[in-house]
N, C-alpha and C positions, 0 to 999 in steps of 0.2 A: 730494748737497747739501753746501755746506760750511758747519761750524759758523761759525757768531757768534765764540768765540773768537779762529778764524784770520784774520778779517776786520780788515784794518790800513790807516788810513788815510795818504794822504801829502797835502802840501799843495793836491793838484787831483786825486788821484784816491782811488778804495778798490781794492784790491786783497788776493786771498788766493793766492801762489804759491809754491809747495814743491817743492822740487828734492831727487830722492834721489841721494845721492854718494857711490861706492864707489872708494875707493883701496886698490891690493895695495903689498906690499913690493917693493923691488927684488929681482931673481930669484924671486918668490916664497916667500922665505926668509918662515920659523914663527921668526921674533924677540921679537914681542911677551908681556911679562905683565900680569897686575892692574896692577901700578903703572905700567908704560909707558902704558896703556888709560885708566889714570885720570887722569894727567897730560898727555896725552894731548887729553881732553876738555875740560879746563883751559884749554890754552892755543888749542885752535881757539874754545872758547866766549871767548876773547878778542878772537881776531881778528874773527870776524863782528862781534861788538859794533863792532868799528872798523870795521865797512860796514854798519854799520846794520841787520842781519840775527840773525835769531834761530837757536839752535841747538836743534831742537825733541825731538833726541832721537837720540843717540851710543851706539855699540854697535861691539864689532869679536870679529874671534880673533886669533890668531897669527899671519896673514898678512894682513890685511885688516881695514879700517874701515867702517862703513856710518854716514853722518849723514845726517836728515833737517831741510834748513834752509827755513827762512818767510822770503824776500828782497823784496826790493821791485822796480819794476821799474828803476829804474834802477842797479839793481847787474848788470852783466856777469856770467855763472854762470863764466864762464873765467877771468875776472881773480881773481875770487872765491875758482876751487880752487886757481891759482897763487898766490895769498897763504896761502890755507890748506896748502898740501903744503908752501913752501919754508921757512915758518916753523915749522911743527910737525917737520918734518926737523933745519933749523937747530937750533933749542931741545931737541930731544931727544937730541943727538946731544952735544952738549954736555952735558949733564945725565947721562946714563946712559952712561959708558965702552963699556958691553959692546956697544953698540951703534955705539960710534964703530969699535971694536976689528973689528966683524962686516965692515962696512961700509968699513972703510979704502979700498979699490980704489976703488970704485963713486966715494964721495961725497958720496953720496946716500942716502935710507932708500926715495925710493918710487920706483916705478915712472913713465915717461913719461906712461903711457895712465891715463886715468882712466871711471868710469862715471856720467852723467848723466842724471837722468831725471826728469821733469815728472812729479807725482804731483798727480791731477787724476781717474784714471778709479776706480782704487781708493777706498776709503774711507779718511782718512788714518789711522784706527784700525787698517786691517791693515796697513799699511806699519810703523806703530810696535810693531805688534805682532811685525811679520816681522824689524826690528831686534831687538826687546827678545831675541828669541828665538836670539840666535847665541848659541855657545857662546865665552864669554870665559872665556881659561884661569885655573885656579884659583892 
């Protein structure tokens, strides 16, 4: 059953829909730290803001991101992680050297492929839980 909470109106419908989103690094490279992680969440909780979309709970490691976002339905989930990946690439790449430095060849910080998935069968509590629960380097 889904909470009350998640329950979001738009001008002619209600809708409660949560998309879990896992993006790796390009090669898989273990680049990330606490501050890249934190800043990070920053600035995708920016972007969603600018599609009208919640960022309900951000978590990653060293190679990998996990969000879980509350969208509406007329936000495209595709359009949504190419704003999300090429700007948090952009803006970090810029911001932290060491990562422009890693990255020279490539580009890029992510990966092509990304992980989408409709969170509907679960409870969104263990989802949030199965985020909260990665291990983000110290």
């Amino acid at each position: 059953m889904v909470d009350n909470r998640d329950v979001r109106t738009g001008r002619h419908c209600v809708f409660a829909l949560h998309a879990h989103l896992v993006f790796v690094t390009k090669y898989r490279h273990g680049v990330f730290t606490d501050g890249h992680l934190t800043r990070m969440e920053q600035i995708m909780r920016a972007v969603c803001a600018d599609f009208d979309t919640e960022l309900v709970e951000f978590n990653g490691e060293t190679d990998h991101v996990h969000l879980l976002v509350n969208h509406p339905p007329k936000v495209a989930v595709a359009k949504l992680v190419n704003s999300l990946k090429g700007v948090s690439s952009r803006r970090l790449r810029q911001e932290f050297p060491d990562l422009r430095r890693h990255y020279w060849r490539a580009n890029r910080l992510w990966s092509a492929s990304y992980f989408a998935g409709s969170v509907g069968g679960a409870p969104l509590s263990m989802v949030r839980q199965y985020i909260e629960s990665q291990q983000r380097p110290a």
